[in-house]
matplotlib code that plots the C-alpha trace (Angstrom):
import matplotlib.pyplot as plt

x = [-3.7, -3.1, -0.1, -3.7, -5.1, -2.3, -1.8, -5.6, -5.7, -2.9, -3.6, -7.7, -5.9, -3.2, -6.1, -8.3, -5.2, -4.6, -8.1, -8.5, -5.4, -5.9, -9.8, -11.4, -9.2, -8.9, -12.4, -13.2, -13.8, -16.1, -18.5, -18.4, -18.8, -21.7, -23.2, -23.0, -23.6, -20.8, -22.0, -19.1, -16.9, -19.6, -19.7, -15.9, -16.3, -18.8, -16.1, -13.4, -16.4, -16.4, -20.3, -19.5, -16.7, -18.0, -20.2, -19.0, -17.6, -20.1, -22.8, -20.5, -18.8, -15.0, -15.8, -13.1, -12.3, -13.3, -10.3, -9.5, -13.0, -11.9, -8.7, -10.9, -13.3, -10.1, -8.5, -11.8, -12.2, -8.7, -9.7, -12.9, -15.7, -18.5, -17.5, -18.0, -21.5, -22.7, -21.1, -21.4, -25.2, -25.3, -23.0, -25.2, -27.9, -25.8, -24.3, -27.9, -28.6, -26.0, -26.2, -29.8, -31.8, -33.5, -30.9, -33.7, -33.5, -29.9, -29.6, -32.0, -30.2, -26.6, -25.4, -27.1, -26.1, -22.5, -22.3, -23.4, -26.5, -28.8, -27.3, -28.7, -29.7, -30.5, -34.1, -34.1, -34.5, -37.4, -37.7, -39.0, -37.0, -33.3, -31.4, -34.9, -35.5, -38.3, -40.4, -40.3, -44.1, -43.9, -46.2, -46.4, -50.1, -50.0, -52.1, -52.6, -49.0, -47.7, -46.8, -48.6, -46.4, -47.2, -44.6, -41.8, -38.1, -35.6, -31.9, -31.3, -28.4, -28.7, -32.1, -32.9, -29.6, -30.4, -33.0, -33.0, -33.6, -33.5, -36.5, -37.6, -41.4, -43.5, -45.8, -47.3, -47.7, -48.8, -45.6, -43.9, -41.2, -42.2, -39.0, -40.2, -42.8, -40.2, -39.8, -37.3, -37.8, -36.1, -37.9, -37.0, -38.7, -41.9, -45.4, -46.0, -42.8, -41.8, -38.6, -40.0, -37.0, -33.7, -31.5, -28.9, -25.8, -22.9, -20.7, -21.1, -22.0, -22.0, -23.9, -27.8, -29.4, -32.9, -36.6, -38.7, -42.4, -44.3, -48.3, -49.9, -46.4, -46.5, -43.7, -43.9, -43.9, -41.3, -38.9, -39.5, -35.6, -35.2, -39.0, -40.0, -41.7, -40.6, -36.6, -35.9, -34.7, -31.8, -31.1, -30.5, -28.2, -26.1, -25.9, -25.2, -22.0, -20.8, -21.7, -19.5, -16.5, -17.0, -17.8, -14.8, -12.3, -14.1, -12.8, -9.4, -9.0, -11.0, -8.1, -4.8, -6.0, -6.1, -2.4, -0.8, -1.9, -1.1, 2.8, 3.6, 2.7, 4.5, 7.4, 6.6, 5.4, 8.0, 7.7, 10.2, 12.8, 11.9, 9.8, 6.7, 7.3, 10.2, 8.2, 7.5, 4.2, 3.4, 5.4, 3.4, 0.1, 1.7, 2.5, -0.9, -2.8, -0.5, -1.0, -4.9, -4.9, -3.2, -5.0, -7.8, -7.2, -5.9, -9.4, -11.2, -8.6, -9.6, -13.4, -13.2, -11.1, -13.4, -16.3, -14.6, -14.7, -18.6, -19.4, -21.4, -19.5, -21.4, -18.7, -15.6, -17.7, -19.2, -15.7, -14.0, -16.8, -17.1, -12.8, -12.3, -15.3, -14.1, -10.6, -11.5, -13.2, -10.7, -7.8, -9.3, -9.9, -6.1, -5.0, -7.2, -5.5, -1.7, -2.2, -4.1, -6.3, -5.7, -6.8, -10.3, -10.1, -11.9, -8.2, -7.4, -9.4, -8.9, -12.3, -13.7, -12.4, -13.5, -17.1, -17.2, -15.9, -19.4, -21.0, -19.3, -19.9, -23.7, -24.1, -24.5, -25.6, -25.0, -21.6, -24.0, -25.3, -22.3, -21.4, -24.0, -24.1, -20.9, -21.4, -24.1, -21.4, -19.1, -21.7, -22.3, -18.6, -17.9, -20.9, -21.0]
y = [151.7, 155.1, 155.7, 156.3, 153.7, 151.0, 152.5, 152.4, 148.7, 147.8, 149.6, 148.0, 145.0, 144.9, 146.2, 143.0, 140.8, 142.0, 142.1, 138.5, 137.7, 139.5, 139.3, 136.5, 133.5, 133.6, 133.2, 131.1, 127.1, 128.5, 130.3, 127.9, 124.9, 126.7, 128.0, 131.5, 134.9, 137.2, 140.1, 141.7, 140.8, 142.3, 145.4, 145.7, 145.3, 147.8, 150.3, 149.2, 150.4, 146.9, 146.7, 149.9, 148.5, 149.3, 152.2, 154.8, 157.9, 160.3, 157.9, 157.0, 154.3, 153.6, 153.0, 150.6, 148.7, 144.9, 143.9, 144.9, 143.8, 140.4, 140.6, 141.4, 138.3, 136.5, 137.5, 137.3, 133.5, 132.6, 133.2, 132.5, 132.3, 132.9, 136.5, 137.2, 136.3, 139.3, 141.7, 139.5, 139.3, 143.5, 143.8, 142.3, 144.6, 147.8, 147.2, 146.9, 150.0, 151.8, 150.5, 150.2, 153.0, 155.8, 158.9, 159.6, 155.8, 155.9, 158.6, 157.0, 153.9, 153.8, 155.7, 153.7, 150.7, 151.9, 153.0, 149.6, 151.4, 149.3, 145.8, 144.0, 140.6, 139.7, 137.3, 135.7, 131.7, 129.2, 126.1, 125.3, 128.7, 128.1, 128.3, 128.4, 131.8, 132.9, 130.1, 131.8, 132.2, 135.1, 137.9, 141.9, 143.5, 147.4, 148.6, 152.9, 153.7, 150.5, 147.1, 144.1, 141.0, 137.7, 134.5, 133.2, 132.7, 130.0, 130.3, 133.8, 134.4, 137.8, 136.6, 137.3, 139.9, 141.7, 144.9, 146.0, 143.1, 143.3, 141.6, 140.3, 139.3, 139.1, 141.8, 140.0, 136.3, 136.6, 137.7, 135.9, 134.6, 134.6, 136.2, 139.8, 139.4, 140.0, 143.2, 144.2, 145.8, 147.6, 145.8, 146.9, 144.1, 145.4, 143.9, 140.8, 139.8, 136.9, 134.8, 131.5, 129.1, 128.7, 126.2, 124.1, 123.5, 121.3, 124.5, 128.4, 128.4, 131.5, 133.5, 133.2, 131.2, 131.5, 131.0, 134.1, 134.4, 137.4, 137.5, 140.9, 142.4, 146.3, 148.0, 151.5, 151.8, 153.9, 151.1, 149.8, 149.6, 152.1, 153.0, 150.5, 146.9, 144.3, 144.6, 143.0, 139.4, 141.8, 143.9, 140.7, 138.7, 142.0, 142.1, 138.5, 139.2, 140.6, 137.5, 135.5, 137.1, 137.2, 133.8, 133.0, 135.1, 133.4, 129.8, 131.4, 132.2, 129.1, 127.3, 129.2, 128.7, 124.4, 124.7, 127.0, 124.6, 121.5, 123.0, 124.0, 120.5, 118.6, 120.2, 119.3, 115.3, 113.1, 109.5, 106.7, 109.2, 112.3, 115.4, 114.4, 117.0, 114.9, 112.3, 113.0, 111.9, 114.9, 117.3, 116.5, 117.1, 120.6, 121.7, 121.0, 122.7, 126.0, 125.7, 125.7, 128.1, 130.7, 130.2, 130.4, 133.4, 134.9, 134.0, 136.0, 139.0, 139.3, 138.9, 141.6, 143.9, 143.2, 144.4, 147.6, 148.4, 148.6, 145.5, 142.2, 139.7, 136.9, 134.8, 135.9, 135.9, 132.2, 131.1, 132.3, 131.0, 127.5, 127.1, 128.4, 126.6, 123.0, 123.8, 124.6, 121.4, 119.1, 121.5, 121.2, 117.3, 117.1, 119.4, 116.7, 113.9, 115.3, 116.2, 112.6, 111.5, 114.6, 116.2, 114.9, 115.7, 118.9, 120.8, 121.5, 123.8, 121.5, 119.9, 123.6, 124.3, 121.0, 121.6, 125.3, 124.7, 122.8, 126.4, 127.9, 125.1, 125.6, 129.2, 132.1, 129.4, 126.2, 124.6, 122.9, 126.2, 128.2, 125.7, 126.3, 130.5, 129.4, 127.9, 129.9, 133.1, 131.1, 130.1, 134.3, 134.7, 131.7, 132.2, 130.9]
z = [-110.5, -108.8, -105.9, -103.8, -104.3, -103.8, -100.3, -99.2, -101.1, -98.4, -95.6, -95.2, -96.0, -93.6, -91.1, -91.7, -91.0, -87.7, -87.0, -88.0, -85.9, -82.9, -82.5, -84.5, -84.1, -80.3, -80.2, -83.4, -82.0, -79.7, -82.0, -84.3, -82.3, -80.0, -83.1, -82.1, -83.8, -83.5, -82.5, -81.0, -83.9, -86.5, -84.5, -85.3, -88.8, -88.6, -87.0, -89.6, -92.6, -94.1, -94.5, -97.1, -98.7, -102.4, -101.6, -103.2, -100.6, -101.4, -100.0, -96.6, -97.9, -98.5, -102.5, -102.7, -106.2, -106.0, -105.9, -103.2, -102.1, -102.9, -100.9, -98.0, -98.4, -98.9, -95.7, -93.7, -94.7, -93.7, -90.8, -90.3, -93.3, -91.4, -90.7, -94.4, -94.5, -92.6, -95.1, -98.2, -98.5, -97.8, -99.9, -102.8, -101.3, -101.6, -105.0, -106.6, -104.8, -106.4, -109.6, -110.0, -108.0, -107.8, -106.4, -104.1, -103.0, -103.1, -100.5, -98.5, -97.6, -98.9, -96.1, -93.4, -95.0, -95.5, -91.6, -90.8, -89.0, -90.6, -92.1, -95.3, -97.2, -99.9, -99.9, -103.2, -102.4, -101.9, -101.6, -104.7, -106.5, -105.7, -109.1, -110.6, -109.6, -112.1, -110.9, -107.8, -105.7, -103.2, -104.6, -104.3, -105.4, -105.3, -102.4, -102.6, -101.8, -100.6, -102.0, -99.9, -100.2, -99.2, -99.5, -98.0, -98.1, -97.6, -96.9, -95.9, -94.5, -92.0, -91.6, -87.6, -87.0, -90.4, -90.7, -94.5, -97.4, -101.1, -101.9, -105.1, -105.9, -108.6, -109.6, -112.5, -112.1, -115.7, -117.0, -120.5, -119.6, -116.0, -115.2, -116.1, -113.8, -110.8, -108.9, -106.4, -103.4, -100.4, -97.7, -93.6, -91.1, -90.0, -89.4, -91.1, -91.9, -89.9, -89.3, -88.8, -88.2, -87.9, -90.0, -88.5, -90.8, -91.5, -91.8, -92.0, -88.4, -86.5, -89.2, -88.9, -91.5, -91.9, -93.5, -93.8, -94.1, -95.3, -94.6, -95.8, -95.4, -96.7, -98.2, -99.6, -103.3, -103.5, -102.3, -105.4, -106.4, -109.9, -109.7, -112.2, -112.4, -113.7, -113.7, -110.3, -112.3, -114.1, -111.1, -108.8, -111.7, -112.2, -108.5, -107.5, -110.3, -106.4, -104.6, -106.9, -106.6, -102.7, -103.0, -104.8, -102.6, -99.8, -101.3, -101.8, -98.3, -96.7, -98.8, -97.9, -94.2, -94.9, -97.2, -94.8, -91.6, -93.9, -95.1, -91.4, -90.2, -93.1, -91.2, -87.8, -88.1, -88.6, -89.9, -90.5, -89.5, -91.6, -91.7, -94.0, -96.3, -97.7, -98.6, -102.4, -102.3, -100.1, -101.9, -104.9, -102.8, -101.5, -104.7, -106.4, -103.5, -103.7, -107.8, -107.8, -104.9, -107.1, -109.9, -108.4, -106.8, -110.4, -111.8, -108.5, -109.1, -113.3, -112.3, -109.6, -112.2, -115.0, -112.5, -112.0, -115.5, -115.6, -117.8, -117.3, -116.1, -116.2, -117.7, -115.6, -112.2, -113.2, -113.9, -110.5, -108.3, -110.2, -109.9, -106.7, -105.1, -106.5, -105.3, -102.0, -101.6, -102.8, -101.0, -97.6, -98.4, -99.0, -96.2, -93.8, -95.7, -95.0, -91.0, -91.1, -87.8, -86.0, -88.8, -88.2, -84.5, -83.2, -81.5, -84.9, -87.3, -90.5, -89.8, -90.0, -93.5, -94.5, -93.3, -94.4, -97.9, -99.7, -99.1, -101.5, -104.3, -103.0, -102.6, -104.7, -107.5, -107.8, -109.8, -112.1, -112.8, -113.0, -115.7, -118.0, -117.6, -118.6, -121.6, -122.9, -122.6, -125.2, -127.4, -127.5, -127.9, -130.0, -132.5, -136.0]

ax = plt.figure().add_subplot(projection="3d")
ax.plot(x, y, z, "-o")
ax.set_aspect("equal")
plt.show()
C-alpha cells in the first residue's frame, strides 16, 4: 500500500466519522422511529463523493480500494445502517458498470452516478425469485431500438428516491439453464415503470424499500449493459461480490456501535456494590463480542483485498457476509442482555442495532445460501 494511498484511506475515513458524529446521530431516533428518508443527510454524502467511492477518477469518482470501501460501510453503520443503503445498492449498480460495460456506456453513466447526480439500485428480487434468481419472471422483448419490459420487483431498496436501476430480465424465457436467459439493463424511471408500494420494516428504516412494477416499460437497447444478451446472471453475481462485503462491513459496524454502548455501560451500572464489568460473567460476554467483532472485521478486510486484485471472490465474499452477519445478531442480542431492561427501552439505541441487525443475515443472499456457494467453492478447491 502506497504513502498515497494510506493518507486518502484515512483522511475519507476520518471525514465519515465526523460526519457520522456531528450530523447523523443528533438526528438518528427520529428518522428511524418516524420512518423517514434522509434527504438532507444523503445530500451530504453526495458532497463528501461517497455514491463514487469505487468509481475509478477518470469517470468522477474517488476510485478508492475496497478496503477502504469497507471501512466506510463500517463507519456509516456505527452510526446509523440505514445511511448505507442509499450508497450500497449504487454502489452494486456502478461496479457492474465498470467492470461489465460498454466504454460508450461507461461514459454515459459513471460520472453521473459518481456525482451523485443521478442515484442507483439494483432490481433483482421477486417474490417468487429471491435467492432463486434464474427462476425469475419479469421479461424484455426487443422492440426496433428499445427493449419493452414487463414484470415486477420486490425489495428494492432506493426504490421511490432512486432514478437509475440495474435491471435484469430475461430475454429468452427458453434459455438452458434458465439462467442464460437473463439480461441486464441500465433502466432510468420513465413511463411504465411504476413504484407500487412501500414496505414497512422491523429495521433499516429511513431508507425506502419498495415493490416495482413495469407494464410495457421501454428502455433503449443500447442500455443493454456490455452490449450482449444473455450475461446479465454473471454480471449481477460478480457484482453482488460488492454487496457482500458492504454487507459485511455494515455488520461490523452495526456491532462495534452495540459492544462499545455495552463496555461503557458495564462501567456505569453498578450492582451489589460493583461496576458490572467485574462481574466475570460479563467480562466473558465482553470479551467474546470484541473477539468475533474482529474477526469478523478481518474476514471483511481479506474479502475487500482479494476484490482489489481482480479475481472472483465468491468464496471470501460468502465467508465475510455469512460471519459477520451471525455475529452481529448474536452481538447486539448480548449487548441488550448486558444494559438489561433499559436496553429494551426506546432512550437508548440498543433496540435499533438489535432490529437492524437480521438485514444483514437476510440481504444480499440469504445465510443458507451463503453457506452452500460456500461449499461448492471448497469442493472446487478441495477436489479429488
Amino acid at each position: 500500500m502506497t504513502q498515497e494511498l494510506q493518507e486518502a484511506r484515512a483522511q475519507i475515513v476520518a471525514t465519515v466519522r465526523d460526519f457520522v458524529q456531528r450530523d447523523v446521530l443528533p438526528k438518528v431516533s427520529k428518522y428511524d422511529e418516524e420512518d423517514i428518508y434522509p434527504e438532507d443527510l444523503v445530500l451530504q454524502m453526495v458532497e463528501m463523493g461517497l455514491f463514487g467511492i469505487a468509481v475509478p477518477e477518470e469517470y468522477g469518482g474517488l476510485g478508492l480500494d475496497y478496503t477502504t470501501f469497507a471501512m466506510i460501510f463500517e463507519e456509516l453503520a456505527k452510526g446509523w445502517m440505514s445511511l448505507t443503503g442509499p450508497i450500497g445498492t449504487h454502489s452494486i449498480l456502478t461496479n457492474v458498470l465498470k467492470n461489465h460495460a460498454t466504454e460508450e456506456q461507461k461514459k454515459q453513466w459513471l460520472p453521473v452516478l459518481a456525482r451523485g447526480e443521478k442515484r442507483g439500485g439494483l432490481a433483482l428480487t421477486e417474490s417468487n425469485a429471491g435467492s432463486d434468481v434464474a427462476s425469475m419472471q419479469t421479461f424484455a422483448v426487443k422492440d426496433g431500438k428499445d427493449y419493452v419490459i414487463n414484470g415486477s420487483k420486490l425489495w428494492i431498496t432506493n426504490g421511490r428516491h432512486g432514478n437509475v436501476y440495474l435491471l435484469l430480465a430475461k430475454t429468452d424465457r427458453d434459455a438452458s439453464p434458465a439462467h442464460k436467459g437473463i439480461s441486464a439493463f441500465v433502466a432510468e424511471k420513465g413511463p411504465g415503470f411504476n413504484v407500487s408500494r412501500d414496505i414497512i420494516k422491523l429495521g433499516y428504516r429511513g431508507v425506502d424499500t419498495c415493490e416495482l412494477t413495469f407494464e410495457d416499460f421501454r428502455v433503449p437497447a443500447e442500455n443493454l449493459v456490455g452490449g450482449v444478451e444473455g450475461r446479465g446472471f454473471y454480471q449481477v453475481m460478480e457484482g453482488l461480490e460488492t454487496g457482500r462485503i458492504n454487507i459485511g462491513a455494515r455488520a461490523v459496524g452495526v456491532a462495534t456501535a452495540a459492544f462499545e454502548a455495552a463496555i461503557r455501560y458495564s462501567q456505569q451500572r453498578e450492582t451489589f456494590g460493583q461496576p458490572i464489568f467485574k462481574h466475570q460473567v460479563i467480562q466473558t460476554m465482553l470479551a467474546d463480542m470484541a473477539t468475533k467483532i474482529q474477526a469478523a472485521r478481518l474476514l471483511v478486510y481479506d474479502a475487500a483485498a482479494k476484490k482489489d486484485s481482480g479475481d472472483r471472490i465468491d468464496l471470501e465474499a460468502g465467508m465475510c457476509k455469512l460471519f459477520a452477519s451471525e455475529m452481529c445478531a448474536e452481538v447486539t442480542l448480548d449487548a441488550m442482555r448486558i444494559h438489561g431492561g433499559v436496553g429494551f427501552a426506546k432512550e437508548l439505541p440498543l433496540e435499533r442495532y438489535y432490529r437492524d441487525a437480521p438485514l444483514m443475515i437476510i440481504g444480499e443472499g440469504t445465510n443458507e445460501i451463503q453457506k452452500i456457494v460456500i461449499a461448492r467453492n471448497l469442493l472446487k478447491q478441495y477436489s479429488i
